[in-house]
N, C-alpha and C positions, 0 to 999 in steps of 0.2 A: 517459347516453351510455356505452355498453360501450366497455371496454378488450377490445383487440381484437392478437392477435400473428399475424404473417404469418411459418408456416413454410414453408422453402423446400428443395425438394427438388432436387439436383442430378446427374442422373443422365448411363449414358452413353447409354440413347437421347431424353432430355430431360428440360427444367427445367418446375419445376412449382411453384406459389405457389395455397395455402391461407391465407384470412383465418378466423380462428378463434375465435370466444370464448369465454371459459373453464367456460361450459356445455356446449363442443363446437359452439355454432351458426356454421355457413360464415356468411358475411357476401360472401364472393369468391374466384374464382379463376380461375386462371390458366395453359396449359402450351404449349409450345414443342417440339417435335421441334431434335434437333443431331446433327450429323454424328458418327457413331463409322467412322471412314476402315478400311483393312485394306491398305497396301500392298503388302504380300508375307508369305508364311505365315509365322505364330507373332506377327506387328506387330500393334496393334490400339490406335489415337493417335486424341486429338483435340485440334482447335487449344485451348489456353488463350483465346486472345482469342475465338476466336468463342463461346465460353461463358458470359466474361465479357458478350458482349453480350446472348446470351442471358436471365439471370438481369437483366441490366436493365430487357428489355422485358418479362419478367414479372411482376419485382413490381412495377416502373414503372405497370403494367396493373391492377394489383391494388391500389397507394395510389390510384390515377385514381378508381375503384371506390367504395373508402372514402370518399376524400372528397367525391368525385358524392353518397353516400347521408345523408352529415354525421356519419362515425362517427370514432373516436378507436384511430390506430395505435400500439400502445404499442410495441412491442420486432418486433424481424427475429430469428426463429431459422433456426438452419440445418443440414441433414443433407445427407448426399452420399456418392457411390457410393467403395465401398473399395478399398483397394491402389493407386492411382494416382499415380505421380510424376514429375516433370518438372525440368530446371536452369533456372535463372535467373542472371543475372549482377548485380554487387552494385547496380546499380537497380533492378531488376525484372523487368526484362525477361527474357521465355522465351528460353533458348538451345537447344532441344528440344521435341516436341513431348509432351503428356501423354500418357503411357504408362498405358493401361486395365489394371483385373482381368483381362481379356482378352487382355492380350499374354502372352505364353509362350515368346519369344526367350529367356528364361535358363534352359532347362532345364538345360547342363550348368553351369552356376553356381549354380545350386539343387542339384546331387546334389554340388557341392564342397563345400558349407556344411551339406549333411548329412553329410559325410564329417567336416570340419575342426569342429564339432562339434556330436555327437550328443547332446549334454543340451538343445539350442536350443530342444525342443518346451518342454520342463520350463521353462525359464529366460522364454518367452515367448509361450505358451498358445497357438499356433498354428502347423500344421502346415508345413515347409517344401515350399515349392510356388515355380516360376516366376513366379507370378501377384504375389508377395509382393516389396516395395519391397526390402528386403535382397537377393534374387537378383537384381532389376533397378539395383540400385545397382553389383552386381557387374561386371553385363556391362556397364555404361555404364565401368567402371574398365578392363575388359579391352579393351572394342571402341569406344570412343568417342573422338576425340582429343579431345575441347574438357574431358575430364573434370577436369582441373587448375586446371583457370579456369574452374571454374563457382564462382560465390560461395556459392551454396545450392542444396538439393534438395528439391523444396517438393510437398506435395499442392495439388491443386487448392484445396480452400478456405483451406489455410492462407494460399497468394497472394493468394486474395479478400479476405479479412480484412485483409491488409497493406492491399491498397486501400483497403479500404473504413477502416480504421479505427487504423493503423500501425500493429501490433505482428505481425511472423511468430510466431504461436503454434499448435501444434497440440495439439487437447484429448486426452485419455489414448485415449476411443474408436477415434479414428482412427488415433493411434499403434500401439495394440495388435493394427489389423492391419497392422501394417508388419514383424512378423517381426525388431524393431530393440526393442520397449520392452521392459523387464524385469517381469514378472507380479506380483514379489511390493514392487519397490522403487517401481515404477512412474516407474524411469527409463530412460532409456536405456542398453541393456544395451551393458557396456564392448568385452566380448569379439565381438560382433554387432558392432557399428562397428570393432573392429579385423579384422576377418575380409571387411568391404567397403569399408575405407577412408574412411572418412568421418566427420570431427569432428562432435561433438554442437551446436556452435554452428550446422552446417551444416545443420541439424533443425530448428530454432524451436525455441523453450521448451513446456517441457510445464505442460500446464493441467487443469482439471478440464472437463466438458464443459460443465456449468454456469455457467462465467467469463463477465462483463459486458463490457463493451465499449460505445465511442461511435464511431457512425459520426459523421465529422464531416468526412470529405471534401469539398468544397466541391466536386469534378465530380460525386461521386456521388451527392450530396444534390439536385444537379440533374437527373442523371441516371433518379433513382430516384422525383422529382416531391415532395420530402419539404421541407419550408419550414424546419427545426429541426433539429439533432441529435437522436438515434437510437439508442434504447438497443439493442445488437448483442450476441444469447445466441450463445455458438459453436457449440453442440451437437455431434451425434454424427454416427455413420453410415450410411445407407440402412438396412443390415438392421437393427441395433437398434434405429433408430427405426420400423422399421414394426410390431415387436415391441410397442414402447410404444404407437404409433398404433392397435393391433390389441385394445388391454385388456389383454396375455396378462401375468399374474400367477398366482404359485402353483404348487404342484407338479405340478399335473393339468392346464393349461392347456401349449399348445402353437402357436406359430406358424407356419405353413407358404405359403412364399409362391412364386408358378410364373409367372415371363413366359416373356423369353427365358433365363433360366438359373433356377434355384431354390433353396431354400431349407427346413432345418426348424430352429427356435429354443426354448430358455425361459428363462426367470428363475430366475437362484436368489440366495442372499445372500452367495454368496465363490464364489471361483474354482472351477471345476470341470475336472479334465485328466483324458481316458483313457490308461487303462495301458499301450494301442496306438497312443499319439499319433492316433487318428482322426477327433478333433473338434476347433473352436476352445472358446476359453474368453475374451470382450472383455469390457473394465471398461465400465460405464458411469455409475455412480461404487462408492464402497468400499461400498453399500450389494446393489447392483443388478450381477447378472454377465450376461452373455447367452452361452450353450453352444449349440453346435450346428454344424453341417456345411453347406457350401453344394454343389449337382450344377449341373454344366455343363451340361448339355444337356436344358431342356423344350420350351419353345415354337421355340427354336433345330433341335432335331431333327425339329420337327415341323412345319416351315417347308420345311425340305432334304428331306424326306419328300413333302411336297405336291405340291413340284419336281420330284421325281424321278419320282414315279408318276403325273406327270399331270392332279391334282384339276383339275375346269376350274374356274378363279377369275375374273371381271371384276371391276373389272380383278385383276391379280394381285399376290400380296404382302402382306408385313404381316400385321396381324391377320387379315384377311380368309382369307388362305392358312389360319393356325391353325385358323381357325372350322368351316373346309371340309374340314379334318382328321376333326374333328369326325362334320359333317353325316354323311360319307361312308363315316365305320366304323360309325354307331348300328346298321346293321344284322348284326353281328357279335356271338355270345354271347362274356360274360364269359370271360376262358381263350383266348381267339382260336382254338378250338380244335386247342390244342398250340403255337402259332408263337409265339417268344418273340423277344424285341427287346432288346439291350443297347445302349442310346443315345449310347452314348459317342465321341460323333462328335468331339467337341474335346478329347479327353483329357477327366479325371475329376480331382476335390476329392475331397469327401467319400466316403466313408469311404477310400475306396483311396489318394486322394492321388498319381495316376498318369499325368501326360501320356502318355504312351504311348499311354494305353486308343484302343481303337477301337470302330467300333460294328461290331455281328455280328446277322445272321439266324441262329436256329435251329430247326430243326426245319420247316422249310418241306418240303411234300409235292404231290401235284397236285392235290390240294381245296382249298388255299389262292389267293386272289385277291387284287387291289389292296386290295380293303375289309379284307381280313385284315393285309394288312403295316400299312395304317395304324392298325388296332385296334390289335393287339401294339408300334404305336410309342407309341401313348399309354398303355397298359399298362407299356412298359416306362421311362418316364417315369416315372410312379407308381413301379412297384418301384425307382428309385433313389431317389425319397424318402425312402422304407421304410427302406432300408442303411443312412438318416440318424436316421430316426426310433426305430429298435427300439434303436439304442444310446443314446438320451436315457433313453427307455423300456420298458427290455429285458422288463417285464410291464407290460401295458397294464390301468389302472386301470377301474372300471366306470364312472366319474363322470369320466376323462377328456375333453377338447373341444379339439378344432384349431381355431383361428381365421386361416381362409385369405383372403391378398390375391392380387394379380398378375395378370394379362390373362388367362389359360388360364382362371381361375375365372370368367369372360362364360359358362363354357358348362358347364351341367345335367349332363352326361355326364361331366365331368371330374369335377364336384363329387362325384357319384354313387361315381365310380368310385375316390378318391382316401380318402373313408369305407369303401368297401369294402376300399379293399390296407392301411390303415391300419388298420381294423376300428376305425375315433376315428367319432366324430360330427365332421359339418365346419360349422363358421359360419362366414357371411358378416356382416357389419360394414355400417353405412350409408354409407361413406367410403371414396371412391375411389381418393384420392390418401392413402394410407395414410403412408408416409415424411413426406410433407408436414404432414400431418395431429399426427402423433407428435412430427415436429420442432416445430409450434407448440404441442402437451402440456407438452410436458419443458421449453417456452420459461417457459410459465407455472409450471411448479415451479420454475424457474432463481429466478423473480421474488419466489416465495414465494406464490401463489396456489392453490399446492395442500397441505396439510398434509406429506402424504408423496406419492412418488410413484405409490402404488396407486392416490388416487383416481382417477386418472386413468377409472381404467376404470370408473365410473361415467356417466362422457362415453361412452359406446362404446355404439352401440345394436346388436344382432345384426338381420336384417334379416330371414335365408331359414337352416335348419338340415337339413344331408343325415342322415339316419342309417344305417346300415351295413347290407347285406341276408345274413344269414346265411348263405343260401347263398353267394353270391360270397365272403363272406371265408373262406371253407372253401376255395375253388375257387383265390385270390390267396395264400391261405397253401402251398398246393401248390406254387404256380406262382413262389412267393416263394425258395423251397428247391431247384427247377430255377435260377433265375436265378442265384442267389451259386455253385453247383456250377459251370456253366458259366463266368461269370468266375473260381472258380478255377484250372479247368484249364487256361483259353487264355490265360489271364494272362502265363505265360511264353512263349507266339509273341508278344505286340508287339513292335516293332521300339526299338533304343535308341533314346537320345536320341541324333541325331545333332553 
């Protein structure tokens, strides 16, 4: 009978549970759509409780599973989406609702903490942005009455974990995107808590991402369909763990991941900071760093694009719209011929670090059509990868491989065209639910099941491989060098932060 661990992925547009075993073989699984709400521009909340139920009825679905087939559930690991934080009052209970990577309410509390101070990147390997717990702890200090009487300020899983298993602890991972832990002490950085007010007891205790735990809740042992206590890995964050779910090890390997926002990531074995603050740098333990940059806007811009211009979708929305993004521009050469597309319809991360950003047509003429704006939107999607990727790997190696997840990669033409601006070869993985997948990997190296944490990628089967068309990357290098010129010089029309 296989030992078998259920990682759990906890995102903002849903939860997802992988039954795993340490061969890599699925055994089960499971996923859930949740509400990510918006109620007025720069907010972007979801209930805690309706998440919690969420993550019930999936792995609930997913022990169901297991023991319908007679298999043996050894440990729950868990990953989950970054920067998110919420109050609680000294029982538990939410006094606020969970504030997403996606809120952007504290921009000018984020350019106060890069004022009040500017070593923060150095001190905490991650750039200051609104999207970051430290500028959202600000504004909840400036504009929040209940802010005195909140007991604690909790990410989402750290609360889950008190449920499920007493102890508020948050693992160094998720700390390290909070723009509050210290890079090199890997505590909570003093000056960071005094520049947002808030005691380090108010944090949970910091842990490794690896720390054990027993579920032993007596609701959620029922809840969750489980007869026994329950050995409980804490793990890490969505992006690293899809890194690790993805195999990407080494210096020539690269992870790149595209739904509604995206991502490019790698491994190294200590901290890595740019000179220009333009990257993060997260622990995910003293072995293992993960460097890299996240873009706002892929499947996101290419959604509002669909919208805009029309695509007909039955019904509409969702992936569906993306796809038809898609369908719609294949007949467009590479280069859109001339129209370029700066995405940046939500303000921008990586590399610029710029709410402000907006998005911009350029160069539109009267031989350009609908099929062309949408070409040049996913063109210009790609090139903000690029922004992310050329600074991991400012000379692209001959033996380089991108290993790509995330719903935009359903479609050929992305794949194609994402080898081409990156001039990488791109691999596809047999594992859909990547985060998930990685959080039950790194469960089993928690447990001791893996020697080190590379074998992992042993488990990782590549499935389908794009490789780069020379001509097009001749044509995306051009077009790569229009793109950054043009965000430099409109750079300064956005408007402040208001």
């Amino acid at each position: 009978m296989a030992d078998i661990v259920v990682g759990v992925d906890i995102g903002t547009t849903g939860v997802k549970a992988v039954a795993l075993g340490v061969d890599g073989t699925v055994y089960a699984r499971d996923q859930q759509r949740v509400q990510h709400n918006f109620p007025q521009t720069g907010h972007a909340e979801q209930d805690p409780l309706a998440l919690a139920a969420a993550v019930a009825q999936v792995v609930g679905a997913v022990v169901a599973a297991l023991r319908a087939n007679g298999h043996r559930l050894r440990a729950l690991s868990f990953s989950s989406a970054m920067h998110g934080i919420f109050a609680i009052d000294a029982a538990g209970r939410p006094l606020t609702p969970l504030m997403t990577w996606a809120d952007t309410r504290a921009g000018r509390q984020a350019e106060e903490l890069r004022d009040a101070l500017p070593d923060l990147y150095e001190r905490t390997g991650v750039p200051m942005h609104p999207m970051l717990p430290a500028a959202k702890l600000r504004w909840l200090r400036d504009r929040w009455p209940g802010f005195h009487r909140a007991a604690r300020f909790v990410s989402f899983k750290q609360w889950l974990l008190h449920q499920l298993c007493g102890r508020y602890v948050e693992d160094h991972a998720t700390a390290a995107a909070t723009g509050l832990q210290n890079v090199r002490t890997l505590d909570w950085d003093r000056d960071a808590l005094l520049a947002t007010g808030v005691a380090p007891d108010q944090l949970g205790e910091l842990v490794p991402s690896s720390a054990l735990f027993t579920l032993s809740s007596g609701d959620w042992l029922e809840r969750l369909g489980l007869e026994e206590p329950t050995t409980v890995i804490v793990g890490a964050t969505d992006g690293l763990l899809a890194t690790v779910g993805s195999g990407v090890f080494g210096p020539r390997m690269y992870s790149v991941t595209a739904g509604t926002s995206g991502a490019v990531r790698k491994v190294s074995a200590e901290v890595e900071l740019d000179q220009r603050g333009r990257t993060f740098s997260y622990i995910l333990d003293r072995e293992h760093w993960v460097t890299g940059g996240a873009t706002n806007n892929a499947g996101l811009a290419l959604s509002w694009l669909a919208e805009q211009v029309g695509v007909p979708i039955e019904p509409a929305g969702g992936d569906q719209a993306v796809m038809a993004v898609f369908e719609a521009a294949a007949s467009v050469a590479a280069g859109s011929d001339g129209l370029l597309f700066l995405p940046y319809l939500s303000g921008e991360r990586a590399p610029h670090w710029n709410e402000r950003a907006r998005g911009v047509f350029f160069g539109l003429d009267v031989r350009h059509t609908r099929e062309h704006m949408l070409r040049a939107g996913i063109e210009g999607a790609a090139l903000a990868l690029r922004s992310v990727h050329d600074l991991l790997a400012p000379s692209a190696a001959p033996d380089a491989v991108v290993r790509a997840s995330g719903g935009l990669f359903h479609s050929a033409l992305w794949c194609q065209l994402v080898a081409d601006v990156l001039g990488t070869p791109v691999e596809l993985t047999d594992q859909e639910e990547v985060s998930a997948a990685g959080a039950a990997h790194y469960g089993f190296f928690a447990l001791g099941q893996y020697r080190q944490l590379e074998d992992i990628g042993a488990c990782v089967r590549v499935r389908a491989r794009y490789e780069p068309i020379e001509e097009h990357v001749r044509t995306f290098d051009r077009r790569f060098a229009v793109f950054q010129d043009v965000y430099r010089r409109i750079e300064p029309c956005f408007d402040p932060v208001p």
